[in-house]
N, C-alpha and C positions, 0 to 999 in steps of 0.2 A: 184622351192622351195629350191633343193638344194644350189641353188646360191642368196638368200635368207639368209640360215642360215649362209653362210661363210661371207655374208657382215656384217651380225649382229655381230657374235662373231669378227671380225674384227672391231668394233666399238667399241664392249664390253674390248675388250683388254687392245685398246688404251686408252682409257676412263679408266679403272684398274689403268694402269701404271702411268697414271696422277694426282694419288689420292696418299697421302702420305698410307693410310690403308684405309682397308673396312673390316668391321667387319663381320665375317663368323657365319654361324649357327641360328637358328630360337627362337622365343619367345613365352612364352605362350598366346593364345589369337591372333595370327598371321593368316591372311587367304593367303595360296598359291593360284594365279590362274599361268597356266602352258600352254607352248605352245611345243609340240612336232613336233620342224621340220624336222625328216628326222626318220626315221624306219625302218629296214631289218631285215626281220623273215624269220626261215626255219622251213616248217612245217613237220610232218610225221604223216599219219593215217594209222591204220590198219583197216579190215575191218572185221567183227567175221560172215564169212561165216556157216551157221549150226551148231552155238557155235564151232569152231576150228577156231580161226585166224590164223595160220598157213596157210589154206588155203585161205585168203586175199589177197587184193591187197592193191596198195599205193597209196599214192596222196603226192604230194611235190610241193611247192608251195613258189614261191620266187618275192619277191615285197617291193617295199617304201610303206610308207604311211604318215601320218600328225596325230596329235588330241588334244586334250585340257585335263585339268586335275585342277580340284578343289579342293583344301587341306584344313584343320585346326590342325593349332597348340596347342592339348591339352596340352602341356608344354615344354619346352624351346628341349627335345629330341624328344617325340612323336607327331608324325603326321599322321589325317585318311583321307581321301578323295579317291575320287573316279576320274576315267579318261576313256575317249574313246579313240580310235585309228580306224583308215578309210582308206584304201588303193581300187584306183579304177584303172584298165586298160585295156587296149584293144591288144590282139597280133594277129597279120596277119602274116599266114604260107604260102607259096607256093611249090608245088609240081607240077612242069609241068608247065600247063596251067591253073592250077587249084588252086584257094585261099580260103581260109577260114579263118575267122575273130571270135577270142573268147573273151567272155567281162568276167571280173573278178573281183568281189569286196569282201570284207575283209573287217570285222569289230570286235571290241572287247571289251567291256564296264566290267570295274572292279573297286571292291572297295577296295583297300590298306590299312595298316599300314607300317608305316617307321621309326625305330627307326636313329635318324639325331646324329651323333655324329662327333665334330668338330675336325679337329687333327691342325689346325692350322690361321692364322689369317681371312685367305679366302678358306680353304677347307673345305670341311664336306664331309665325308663318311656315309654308310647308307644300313642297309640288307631290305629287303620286304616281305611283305607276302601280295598275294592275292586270290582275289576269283571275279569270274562272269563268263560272260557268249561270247561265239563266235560264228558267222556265217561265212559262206565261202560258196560263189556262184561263179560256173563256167558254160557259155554258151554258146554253138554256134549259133553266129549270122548269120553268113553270108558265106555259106547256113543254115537257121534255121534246128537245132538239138539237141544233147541231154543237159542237165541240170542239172546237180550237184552240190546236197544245203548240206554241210559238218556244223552239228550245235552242241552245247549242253555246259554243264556248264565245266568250268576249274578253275582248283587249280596250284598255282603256287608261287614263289619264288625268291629271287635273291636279287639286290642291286646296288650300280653305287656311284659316287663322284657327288656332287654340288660345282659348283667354284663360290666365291663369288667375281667379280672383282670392284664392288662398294655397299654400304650396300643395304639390302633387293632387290637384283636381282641375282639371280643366272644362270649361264651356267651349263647344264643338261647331264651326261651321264649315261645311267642303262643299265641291262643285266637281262632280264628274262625268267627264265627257266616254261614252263607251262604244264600241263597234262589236257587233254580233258577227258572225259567223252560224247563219241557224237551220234549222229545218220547220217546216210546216205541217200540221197535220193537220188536218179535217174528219174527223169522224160525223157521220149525217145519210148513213144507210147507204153511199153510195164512196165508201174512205177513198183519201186520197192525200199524196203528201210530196213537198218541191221542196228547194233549198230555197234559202232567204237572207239578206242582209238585213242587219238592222243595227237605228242609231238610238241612242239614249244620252239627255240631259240628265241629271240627280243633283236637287238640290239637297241637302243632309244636313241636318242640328241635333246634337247629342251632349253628352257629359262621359266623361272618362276619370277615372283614379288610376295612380299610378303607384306603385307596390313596390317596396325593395327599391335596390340601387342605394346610392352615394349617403 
């Protein structure tokens, strides 16, 4: 995937530099569809053991992912849509003689506002505000054991550049800051499940095309 993105922007580039201009910034009436290829979040939960988080634990949680993102442009700055984001994998530890296999998947559906503001022929900068919802599963597979489901709604923030290196296509980068609101479960023969805060960084690169409008 990652090698993936570097050949596209590498396409992207060249293809730029070949164009005398490419006109930057979006139109009213515009449909974004979006491809997020590469993602790195760092998450942090607390866990509100018998109302005192203090005495909690953590969960940190470090991964790629991909997702798609579908926008409209109610006018030549504002833009609303919504996007997912999917991160799946597997890590094998050994200790000795002894291995254990944990499967991991991460997911995160929200709906955005973007105020798109151009500073020049093919940039546009842009702050966010969103809202929805996260889940976060961790499992032991192999030997089967315990199960931690990390879910619930999140608010959150931030912003990124779109480079426009030929009209209506843009190269993607954003940075969002997110607050959880979640719950914990633990499945492991003995369930059991607390509320939880949690914070998340998301670094984001993608490409996007922009449909209709002007």
């Amino acid at each position: 995937m990652k090698k993936l993105l570097v050949v596209f922007l590498g396409l992207a580039l060249a293809l730029g530099f070949a164009i005398t201009k490419a006109e930057a910034g979006m139109s009213a009436g515009q449909i974004r569809l979006g491809a997020t290829l590469l993602g790195y979040d760092w998450k942090k939960s607390t866990i509100d053991v018998e109302g005192d988080p203090e005495l909690g634990t953590s969960l940190i949680f470090l991964g790629d992912g991909a997702g798609a993102t579908v926008g409209y442009c109610v006018n030549d700055n504002i833009e609303v849509g919504g996007n997912l984001l999917f991160s799946l994998r597997t890590d094998t530890t050994k200790m000795g003689d002894d291995e254990t296999e944990d499967a991991m998947t991460d997911m995160r559906l929200a709906v955005y506002l973007d105020y798109n503001h151009p500073v020049s022929d093919q940039l546009v900068v842009y702050p966010e505000v969103l809202v929805g919802y996260m889940g976060m599963t961790e499992e032991q597979k192999e030997p089967a054991g315990e199960k931690r489901t990390l879910s619930g709604i999140i608010l959150g923030g931030g912003g990124g550049i779109k480079y426009f290196p030929v009209d209506k296509v843009s190269l993607d980068l954003g940075l969002d800051f997110i607050y959880g609101m979640l719950k914990l479960k633990i499945e492991n023969g003995d369930d059991w499940e607390e509320d939880a805060s949690g914070l998340e960084l998301l670094i984001k690169g993608g490409v996007s095309v922009y449909l209709g409008g002007k």
